[in-house]
N, CA, C and O atoms as CSV, one atom per row, in Angstrom:
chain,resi,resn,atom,element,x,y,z
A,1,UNK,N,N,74.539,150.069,170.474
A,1,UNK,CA,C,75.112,150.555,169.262
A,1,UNK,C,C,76.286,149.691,168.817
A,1,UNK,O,O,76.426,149.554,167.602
A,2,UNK,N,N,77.128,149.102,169.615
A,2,UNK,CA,C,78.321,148.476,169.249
A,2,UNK,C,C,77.874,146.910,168.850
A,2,UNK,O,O,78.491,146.290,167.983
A,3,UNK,N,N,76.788,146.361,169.542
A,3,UNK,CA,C,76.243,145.473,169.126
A,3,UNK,C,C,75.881,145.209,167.636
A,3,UNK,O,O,76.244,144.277,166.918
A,4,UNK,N,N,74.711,146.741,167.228
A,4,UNK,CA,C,74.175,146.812,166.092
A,4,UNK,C,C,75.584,146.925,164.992
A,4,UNK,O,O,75.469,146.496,163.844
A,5,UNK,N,N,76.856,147.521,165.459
A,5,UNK,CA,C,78.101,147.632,164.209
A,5,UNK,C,C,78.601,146.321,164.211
A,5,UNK,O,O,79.065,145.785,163.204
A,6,UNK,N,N,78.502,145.669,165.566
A,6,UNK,CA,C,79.207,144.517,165.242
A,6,UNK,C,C,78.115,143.395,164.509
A,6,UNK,O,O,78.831,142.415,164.300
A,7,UNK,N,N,77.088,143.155,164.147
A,7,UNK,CA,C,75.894,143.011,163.608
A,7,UNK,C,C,76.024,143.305,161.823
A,7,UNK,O,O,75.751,142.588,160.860
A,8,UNK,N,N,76.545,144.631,161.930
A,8,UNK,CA,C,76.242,145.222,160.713
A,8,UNK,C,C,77.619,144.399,159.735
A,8,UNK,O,O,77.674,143.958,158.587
A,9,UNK,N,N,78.671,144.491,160.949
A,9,UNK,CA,C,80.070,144.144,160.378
A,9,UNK,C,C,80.192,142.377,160.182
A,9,UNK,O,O,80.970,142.069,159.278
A,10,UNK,N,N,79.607,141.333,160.822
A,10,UNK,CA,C,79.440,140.477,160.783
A,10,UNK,C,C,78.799,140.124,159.306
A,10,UNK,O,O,79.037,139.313,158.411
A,11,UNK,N,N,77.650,141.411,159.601
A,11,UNK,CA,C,76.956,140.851,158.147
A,11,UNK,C,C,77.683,141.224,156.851
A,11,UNK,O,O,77.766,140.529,155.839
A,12,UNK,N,N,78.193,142.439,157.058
A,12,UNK,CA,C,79.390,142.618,156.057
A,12,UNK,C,C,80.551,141.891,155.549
A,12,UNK,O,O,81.136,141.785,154.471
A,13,UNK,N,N,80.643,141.515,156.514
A,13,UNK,CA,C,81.921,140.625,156.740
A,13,UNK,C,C,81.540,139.237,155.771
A,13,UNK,O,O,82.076,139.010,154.686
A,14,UNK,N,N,80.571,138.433,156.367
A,14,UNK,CA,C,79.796,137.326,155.795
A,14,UNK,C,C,79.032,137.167,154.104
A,14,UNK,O,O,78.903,136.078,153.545
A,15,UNK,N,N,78.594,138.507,153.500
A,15,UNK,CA,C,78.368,139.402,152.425
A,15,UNK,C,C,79.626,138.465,151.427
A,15,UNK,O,O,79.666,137.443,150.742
A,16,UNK,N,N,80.995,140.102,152.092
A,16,UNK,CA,C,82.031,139.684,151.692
A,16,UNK,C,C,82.936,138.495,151.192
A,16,UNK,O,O,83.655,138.445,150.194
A,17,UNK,N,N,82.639,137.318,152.411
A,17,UNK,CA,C,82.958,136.100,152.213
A,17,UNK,C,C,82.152,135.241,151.084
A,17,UNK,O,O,82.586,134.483,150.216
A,18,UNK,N,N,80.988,135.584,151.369
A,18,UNK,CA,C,79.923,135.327,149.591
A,18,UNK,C,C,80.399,135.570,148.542
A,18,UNK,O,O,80.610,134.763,147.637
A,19,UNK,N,N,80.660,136.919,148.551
A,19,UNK,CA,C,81.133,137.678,147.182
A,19,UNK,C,C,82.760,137.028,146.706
A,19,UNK,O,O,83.103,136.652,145.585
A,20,UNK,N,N,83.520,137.057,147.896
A,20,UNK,CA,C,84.787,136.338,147.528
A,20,UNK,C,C,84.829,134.532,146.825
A,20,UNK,O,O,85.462,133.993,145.917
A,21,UNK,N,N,83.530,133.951,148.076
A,21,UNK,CA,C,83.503,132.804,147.131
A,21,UNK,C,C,83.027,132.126,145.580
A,21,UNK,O,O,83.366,131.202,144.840
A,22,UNK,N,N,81.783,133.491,145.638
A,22,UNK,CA,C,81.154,133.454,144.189
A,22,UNK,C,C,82.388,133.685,143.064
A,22,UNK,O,O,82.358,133.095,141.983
A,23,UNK,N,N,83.361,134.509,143.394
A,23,UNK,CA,C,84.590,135.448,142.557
A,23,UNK,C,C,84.886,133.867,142.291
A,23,UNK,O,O,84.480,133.402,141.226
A,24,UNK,N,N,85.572,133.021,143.203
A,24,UNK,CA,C,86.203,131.987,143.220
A,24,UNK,C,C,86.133,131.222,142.661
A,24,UNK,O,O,87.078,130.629,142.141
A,25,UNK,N,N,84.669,130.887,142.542
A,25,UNK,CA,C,83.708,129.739,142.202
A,25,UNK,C,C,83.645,130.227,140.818
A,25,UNK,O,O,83.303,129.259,140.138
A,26,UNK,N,N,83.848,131.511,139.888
A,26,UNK,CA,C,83.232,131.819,138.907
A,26,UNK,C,C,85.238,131.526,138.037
A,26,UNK,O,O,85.586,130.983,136.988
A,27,UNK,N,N,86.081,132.258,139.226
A,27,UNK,CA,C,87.507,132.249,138.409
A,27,UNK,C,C,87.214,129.825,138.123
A,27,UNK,O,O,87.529,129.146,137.146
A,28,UNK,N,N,86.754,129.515,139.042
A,28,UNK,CA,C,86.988,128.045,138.987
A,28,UNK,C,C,86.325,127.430,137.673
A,28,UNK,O,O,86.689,126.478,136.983
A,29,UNK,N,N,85.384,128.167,137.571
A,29,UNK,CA,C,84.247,127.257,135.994
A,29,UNK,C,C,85.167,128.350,135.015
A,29,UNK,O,O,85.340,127.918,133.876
A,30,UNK,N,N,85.519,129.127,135.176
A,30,UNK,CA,C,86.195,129.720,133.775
A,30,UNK,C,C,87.463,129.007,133.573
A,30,UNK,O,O,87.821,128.840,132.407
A,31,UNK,N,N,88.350,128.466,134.725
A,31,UNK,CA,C,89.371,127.890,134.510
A,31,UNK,C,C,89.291,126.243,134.180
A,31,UNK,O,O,90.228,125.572,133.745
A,32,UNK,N,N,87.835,125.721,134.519
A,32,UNK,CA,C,87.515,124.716,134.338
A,32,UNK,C,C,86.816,124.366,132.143
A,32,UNK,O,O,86.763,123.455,131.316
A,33,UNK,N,N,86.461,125.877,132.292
A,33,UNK,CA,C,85.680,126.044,130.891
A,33,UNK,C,C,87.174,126.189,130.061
A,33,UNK,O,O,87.135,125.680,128.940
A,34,UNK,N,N,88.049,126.602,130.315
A,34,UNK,CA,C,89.599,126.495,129.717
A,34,UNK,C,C,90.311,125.460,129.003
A,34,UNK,O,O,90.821,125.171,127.920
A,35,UNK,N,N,90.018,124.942,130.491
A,35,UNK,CA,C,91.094,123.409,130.211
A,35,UNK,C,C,89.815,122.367,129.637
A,35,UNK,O,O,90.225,121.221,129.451
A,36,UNK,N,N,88.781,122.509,129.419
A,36,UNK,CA,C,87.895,121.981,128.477
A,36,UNK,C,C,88.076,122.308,127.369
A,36,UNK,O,O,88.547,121.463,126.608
A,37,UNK,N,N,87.839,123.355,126.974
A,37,UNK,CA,C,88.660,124.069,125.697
A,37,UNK,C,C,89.510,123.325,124.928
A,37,UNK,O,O,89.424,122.907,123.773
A,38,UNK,N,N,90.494,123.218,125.925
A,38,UNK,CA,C,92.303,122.747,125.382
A,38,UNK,C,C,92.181,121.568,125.539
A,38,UNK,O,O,92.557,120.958,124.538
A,39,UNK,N,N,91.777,120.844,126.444
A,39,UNK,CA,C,91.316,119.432,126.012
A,39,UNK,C,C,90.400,119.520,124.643
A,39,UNK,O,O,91.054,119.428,123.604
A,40,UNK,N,N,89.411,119.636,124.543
A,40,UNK,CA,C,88.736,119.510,123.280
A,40,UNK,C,C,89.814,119.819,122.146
A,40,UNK,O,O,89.985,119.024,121.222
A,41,UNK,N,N,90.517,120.985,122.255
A,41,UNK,CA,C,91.527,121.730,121.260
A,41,UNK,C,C,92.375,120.710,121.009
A,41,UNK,O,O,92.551,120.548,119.802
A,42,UNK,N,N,93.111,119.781,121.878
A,42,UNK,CA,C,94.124,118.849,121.923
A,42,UNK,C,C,93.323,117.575,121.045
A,42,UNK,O,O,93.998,116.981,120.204
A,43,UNK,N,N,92.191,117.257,121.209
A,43,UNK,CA,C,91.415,115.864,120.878
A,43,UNK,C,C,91.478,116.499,119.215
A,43,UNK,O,O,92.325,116.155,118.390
A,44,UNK,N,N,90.698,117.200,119.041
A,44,UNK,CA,C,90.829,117.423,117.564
A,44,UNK,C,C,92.329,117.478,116.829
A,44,UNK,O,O,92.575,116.713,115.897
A,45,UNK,N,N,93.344,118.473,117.334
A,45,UNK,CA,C,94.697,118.191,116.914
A,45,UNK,C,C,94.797,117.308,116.449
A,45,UNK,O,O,95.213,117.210,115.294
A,46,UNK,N,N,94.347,116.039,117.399
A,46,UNK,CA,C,94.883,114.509,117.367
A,46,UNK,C,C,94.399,113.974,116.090
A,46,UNK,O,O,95.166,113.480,115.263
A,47,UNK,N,N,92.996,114.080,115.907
A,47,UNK,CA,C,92.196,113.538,115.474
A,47,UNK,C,C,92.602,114.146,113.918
A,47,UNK,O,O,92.402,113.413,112.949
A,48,UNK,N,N,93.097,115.317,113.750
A,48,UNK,CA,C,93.647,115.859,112.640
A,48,UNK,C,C,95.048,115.627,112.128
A,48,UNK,O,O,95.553,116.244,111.190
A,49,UNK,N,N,95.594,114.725,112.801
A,49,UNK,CA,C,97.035,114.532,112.769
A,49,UNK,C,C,96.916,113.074,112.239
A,49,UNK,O,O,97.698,112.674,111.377
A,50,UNK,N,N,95.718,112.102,112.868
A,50,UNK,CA,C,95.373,110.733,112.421
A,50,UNK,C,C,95.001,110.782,111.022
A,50,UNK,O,O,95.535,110.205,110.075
A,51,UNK,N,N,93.864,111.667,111.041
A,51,UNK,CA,C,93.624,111.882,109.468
A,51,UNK,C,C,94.285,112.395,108.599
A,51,UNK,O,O,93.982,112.194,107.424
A,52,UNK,N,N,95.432,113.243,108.960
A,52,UNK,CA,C,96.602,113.511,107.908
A,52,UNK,C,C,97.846,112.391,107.358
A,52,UNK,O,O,98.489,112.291,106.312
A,53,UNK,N,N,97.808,111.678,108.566
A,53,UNK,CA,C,98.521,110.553,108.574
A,53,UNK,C,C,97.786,109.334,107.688
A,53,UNK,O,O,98.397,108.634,106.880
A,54,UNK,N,N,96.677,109.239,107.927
A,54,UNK,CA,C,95.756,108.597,106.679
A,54,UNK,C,C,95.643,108.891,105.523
A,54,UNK,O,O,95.525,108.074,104.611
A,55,UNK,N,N,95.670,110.503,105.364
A,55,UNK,CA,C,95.669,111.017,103.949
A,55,UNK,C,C,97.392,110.774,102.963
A,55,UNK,O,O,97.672,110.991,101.783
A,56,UNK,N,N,98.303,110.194,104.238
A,56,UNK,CA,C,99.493,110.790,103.714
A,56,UNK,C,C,99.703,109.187,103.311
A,56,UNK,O,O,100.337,108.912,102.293
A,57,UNK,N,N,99.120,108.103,104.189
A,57,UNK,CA,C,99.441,106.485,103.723
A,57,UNK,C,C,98.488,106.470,102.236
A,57,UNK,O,O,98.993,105.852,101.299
A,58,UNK,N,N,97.206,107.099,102.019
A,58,UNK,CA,C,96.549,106.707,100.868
A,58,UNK,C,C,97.390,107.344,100.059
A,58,UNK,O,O,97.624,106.551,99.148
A,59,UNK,N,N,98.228,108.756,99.804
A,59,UNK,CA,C,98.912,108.742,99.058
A,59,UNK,C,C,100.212,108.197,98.541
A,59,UNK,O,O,100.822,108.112,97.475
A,60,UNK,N,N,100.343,107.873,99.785
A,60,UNK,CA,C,101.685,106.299,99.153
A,60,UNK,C,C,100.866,105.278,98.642
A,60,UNK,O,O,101.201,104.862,97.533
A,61,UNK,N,N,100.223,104.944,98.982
A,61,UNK,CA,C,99.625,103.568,98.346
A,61,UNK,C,C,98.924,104.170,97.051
A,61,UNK,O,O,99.172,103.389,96.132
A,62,UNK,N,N,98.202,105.166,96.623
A,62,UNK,CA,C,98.005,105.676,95.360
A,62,UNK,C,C,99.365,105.554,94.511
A,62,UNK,O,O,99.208,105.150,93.359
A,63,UNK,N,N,100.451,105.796,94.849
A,63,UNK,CA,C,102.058,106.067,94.338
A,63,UNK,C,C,102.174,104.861,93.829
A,63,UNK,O,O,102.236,104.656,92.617
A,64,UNK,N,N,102.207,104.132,94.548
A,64,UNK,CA,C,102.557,102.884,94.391
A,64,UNK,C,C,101.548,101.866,94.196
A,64,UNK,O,O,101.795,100.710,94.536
A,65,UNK,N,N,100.273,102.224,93.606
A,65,UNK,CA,C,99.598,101.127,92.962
A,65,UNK,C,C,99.920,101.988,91.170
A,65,UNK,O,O,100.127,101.283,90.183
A,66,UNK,N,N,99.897,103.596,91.084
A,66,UNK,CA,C,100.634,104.252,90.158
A,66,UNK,C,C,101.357,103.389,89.268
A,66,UNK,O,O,101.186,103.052,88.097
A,67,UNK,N,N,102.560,103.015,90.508
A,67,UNK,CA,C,103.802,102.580,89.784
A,67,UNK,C,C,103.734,101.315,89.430
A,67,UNK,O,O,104.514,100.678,88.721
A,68,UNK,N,N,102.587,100.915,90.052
A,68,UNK,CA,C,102.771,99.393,88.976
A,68,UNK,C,C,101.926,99.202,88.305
A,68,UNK,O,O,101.915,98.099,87.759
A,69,UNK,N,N,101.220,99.808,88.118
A,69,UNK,CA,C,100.252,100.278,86.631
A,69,UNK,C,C,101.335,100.694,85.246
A,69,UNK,O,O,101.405,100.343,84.068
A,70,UNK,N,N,102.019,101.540,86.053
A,70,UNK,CA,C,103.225,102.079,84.807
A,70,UNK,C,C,103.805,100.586,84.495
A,70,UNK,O,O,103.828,100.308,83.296
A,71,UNK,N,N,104.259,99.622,85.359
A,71,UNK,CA,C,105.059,98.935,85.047
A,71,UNK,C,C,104.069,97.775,84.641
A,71,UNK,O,O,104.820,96.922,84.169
A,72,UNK,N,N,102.767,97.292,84.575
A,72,UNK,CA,C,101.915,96.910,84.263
A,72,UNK,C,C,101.569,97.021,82.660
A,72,UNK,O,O,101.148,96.225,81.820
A,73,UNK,N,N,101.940,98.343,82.654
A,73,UNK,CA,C,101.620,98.676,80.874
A,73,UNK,C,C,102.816,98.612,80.408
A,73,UNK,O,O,102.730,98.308,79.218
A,74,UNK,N,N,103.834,98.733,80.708
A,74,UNK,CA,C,105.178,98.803,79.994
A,74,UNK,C,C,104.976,97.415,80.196
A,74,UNK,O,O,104.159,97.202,79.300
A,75,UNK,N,N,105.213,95.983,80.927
A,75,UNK,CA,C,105.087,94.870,80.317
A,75,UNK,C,C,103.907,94.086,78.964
A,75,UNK,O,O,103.892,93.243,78.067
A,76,UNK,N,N,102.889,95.301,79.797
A,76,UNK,CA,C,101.887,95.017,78.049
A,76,UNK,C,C,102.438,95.372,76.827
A,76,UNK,O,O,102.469,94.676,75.812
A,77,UNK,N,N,102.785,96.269,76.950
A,77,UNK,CA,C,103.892,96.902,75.800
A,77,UNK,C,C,104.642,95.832,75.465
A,77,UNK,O,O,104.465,95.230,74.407
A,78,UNK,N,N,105.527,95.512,76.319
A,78,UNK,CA,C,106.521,94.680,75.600
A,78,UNK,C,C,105.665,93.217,75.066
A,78,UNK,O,O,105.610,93.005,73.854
A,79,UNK,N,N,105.177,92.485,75.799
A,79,UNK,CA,C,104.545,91.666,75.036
A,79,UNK,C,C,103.743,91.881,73.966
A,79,UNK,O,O,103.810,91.109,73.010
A,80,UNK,N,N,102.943,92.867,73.967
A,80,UNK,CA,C,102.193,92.795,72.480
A,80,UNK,C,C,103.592,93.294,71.646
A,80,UNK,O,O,103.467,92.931,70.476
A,81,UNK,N,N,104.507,93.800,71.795
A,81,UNK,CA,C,105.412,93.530,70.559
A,81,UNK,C,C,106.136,92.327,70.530
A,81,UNK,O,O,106.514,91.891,69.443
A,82,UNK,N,N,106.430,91.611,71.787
A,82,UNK,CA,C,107.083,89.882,71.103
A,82,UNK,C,C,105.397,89.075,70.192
A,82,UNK,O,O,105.400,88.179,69.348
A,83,UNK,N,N,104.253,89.763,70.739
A,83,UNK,CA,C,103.391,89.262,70.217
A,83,UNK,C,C,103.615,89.114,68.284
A,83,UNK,O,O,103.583,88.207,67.452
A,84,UNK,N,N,103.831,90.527,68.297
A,84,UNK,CA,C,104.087,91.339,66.889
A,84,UNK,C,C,105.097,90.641,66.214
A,84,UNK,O,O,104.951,90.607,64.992
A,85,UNK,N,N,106.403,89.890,66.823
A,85,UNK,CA,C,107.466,90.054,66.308
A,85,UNK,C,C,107.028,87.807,65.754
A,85,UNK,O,O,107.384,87.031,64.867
A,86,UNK,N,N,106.038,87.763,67.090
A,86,UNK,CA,C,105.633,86.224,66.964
A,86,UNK,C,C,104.854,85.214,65.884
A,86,UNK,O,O,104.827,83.997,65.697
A,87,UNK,N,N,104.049,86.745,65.094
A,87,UNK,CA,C,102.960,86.857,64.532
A,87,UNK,C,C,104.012,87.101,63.323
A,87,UNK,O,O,104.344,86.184,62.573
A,88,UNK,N,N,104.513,88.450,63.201
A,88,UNK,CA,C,105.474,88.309,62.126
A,88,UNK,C,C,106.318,86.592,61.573
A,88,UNK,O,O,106.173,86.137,60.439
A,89,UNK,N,N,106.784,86.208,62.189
A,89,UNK,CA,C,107.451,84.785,62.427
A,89,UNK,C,C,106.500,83.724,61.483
A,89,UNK,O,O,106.932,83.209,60.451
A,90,UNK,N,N,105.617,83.574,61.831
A,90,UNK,CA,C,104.462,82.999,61.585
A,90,UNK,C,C,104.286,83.299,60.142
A,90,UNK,O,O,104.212,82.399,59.306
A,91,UNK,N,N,104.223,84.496,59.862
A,91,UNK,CA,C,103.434,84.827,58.346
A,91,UNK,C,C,104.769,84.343,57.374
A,91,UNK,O,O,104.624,83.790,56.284
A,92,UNK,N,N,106.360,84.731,58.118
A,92,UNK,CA,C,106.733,84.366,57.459
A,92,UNK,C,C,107.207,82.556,56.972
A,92,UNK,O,O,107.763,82.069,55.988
A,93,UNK,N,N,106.702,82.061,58.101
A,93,UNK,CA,C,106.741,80.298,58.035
A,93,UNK,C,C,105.275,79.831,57.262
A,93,UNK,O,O,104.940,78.711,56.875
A,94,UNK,N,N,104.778,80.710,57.215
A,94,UNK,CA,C,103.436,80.642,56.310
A,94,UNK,C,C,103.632,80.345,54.871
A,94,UNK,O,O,103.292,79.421,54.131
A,95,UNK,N,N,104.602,81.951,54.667
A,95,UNK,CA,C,105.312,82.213,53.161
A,95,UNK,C,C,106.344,81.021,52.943
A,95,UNK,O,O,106.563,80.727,51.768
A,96,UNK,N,N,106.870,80.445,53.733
A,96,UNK,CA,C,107.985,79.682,52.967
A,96,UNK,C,C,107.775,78.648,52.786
A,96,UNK,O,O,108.365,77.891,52.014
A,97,UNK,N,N,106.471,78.327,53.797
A,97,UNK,CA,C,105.291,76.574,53.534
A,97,UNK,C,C,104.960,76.681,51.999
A,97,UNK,O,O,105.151,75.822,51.139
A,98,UNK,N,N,104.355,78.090,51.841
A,98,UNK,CA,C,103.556,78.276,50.607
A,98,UNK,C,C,104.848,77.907,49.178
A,98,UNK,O,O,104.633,77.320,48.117
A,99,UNK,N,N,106.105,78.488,49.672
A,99,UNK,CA,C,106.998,78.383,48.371
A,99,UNK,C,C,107.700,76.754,48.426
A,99,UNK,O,O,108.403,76.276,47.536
A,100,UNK,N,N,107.420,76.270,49.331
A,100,UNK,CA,C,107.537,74.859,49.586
A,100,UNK,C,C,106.424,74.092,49.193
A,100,UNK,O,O,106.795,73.241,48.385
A,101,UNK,N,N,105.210,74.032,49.424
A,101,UNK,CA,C,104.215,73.575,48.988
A,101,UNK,C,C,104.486,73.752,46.946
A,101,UNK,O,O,104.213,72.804,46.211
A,102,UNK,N,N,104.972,74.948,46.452
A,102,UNK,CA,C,104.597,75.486,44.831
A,102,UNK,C,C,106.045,74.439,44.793
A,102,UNK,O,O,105.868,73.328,44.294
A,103,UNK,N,N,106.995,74.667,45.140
A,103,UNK,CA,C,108.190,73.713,44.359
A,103,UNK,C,C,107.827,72.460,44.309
A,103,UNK,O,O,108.039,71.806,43.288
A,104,UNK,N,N,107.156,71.859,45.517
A,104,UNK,CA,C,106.417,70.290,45.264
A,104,UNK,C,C,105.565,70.327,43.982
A,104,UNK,O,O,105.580,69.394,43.179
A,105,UNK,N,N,104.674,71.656,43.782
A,105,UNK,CA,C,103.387,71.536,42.953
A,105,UNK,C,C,104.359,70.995,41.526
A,105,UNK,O,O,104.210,69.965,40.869
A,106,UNK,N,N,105.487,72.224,41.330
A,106,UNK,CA,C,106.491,72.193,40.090
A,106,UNK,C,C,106.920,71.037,40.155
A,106,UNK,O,O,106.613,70.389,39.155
A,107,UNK,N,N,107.720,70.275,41.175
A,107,UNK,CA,C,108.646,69.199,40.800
A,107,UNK,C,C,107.745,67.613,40.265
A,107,UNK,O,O,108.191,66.637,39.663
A,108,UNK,N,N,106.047,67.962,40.897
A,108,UNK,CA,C,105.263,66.848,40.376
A,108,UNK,C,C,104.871,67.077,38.957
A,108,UNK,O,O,104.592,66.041,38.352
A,109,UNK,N,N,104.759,68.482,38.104
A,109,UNK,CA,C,104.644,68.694,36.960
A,109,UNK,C,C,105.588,68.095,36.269
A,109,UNK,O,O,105.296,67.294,35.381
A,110,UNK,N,N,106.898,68.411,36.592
A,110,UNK,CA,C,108.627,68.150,36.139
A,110,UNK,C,C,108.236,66.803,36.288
A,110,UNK,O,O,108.908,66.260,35.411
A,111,UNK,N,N,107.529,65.852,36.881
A,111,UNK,CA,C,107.809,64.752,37.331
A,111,UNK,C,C,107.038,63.700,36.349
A,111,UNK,O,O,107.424,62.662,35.811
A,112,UNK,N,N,105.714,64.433,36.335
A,112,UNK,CA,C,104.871,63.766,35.605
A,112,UNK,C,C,104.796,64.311,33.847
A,112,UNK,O,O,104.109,63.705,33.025
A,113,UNK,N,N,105.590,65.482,33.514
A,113,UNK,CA,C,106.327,65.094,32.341
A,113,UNK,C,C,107.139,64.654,31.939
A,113,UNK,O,O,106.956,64.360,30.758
A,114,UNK,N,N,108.356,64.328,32.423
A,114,UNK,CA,C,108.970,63.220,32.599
A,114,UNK,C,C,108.531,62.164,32.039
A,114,UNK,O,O,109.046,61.654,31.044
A,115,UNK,N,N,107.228,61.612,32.814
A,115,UNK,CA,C,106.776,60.132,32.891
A,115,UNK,C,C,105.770,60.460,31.297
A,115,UNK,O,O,105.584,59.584,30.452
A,116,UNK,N,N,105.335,61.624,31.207
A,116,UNK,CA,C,104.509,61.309,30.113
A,116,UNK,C,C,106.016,61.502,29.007
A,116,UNK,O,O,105.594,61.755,27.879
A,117,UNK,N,N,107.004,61.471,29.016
A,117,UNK,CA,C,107.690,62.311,27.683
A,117,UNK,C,C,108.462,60.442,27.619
A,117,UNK,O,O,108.847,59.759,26.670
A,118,UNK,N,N,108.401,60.185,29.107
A,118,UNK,CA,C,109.054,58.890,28.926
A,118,UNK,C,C,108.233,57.858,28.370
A,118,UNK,O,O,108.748,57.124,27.527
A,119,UNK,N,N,106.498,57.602,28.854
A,119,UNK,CA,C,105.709,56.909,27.944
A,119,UNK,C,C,106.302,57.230,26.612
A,119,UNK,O,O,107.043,56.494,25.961
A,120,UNK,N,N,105.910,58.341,26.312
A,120,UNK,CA,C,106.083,58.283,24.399
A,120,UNK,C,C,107.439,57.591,23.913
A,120,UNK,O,O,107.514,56.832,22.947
A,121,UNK,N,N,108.362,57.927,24.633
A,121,UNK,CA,C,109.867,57.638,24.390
A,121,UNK,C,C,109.403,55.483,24.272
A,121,UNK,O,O,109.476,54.700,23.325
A,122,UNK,N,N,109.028,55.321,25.541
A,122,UNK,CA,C,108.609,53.733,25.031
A,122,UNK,C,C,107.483,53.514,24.029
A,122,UNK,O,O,107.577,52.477,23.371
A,123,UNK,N,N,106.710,54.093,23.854
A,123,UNK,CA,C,105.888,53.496,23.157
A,123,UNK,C,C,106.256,53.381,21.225
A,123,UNK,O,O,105.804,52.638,20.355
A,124,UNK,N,N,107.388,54.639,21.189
A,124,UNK,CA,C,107.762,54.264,19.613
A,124,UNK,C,C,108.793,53.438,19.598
A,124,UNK,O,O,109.240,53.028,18.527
């Protein structure tokens, strides 16, 4: 009989030691399934922190291709008005050729009556 308890208790005993290591083995993959977790959890963080950091350089560089677009058109601006002011210039060196050109036209009229008023003057 003491045989068969110590038998029974052995096997109990041994049971037990199963059951404790399975417990063990199961707390170990859950604590292992954890820190997989939080690793994975940590990799994405990262990976979301790179891409915010990317999103945050394209918006400086959007800013600042922005700003020299602004300053891109404000120099168009200003040149097409020295353009304006160049062009103006022009029409008016145009106009004063033209009133230069008509006083020549006049002073050869003036000139060549003259010469005809002076023929007659010699010829009587």
């Amino acid at each position: 009989r003491v045989a068969l308890l110590k038998a029974v208790l052995a096997r109990e005993a041994a049971l037990l030691r199963v059951a404790l290591l399975k417990a063990a083995l199961a707390r170990e993959a859950a604590l292992l399934r954890a820190a997989l977790l939080a690793a994975t959890l940590a990799r994405e963080a990262a990976l979301l922190t790179v891409a915010l950091f990317r999103v945050a350089l394209l918006a400086a560089a959007l800013a600042r291709e922005e700003a020299l677009l602004r300053v891109a058109l404000f120099l168009a601006a200003l040149f097409a008005a020295l353009l304006r002011v160049v062009l103006l210039k022009a029409a008016l060196f145009v106009a004063l050729l033209r009133v230069a050109l008509l006083r020549v036209a006049l002073l050869k009229a003036v000139l060549a009556r003259e010469a005809a008023l002076l023929r007659v003057a010699l010829l009587k």
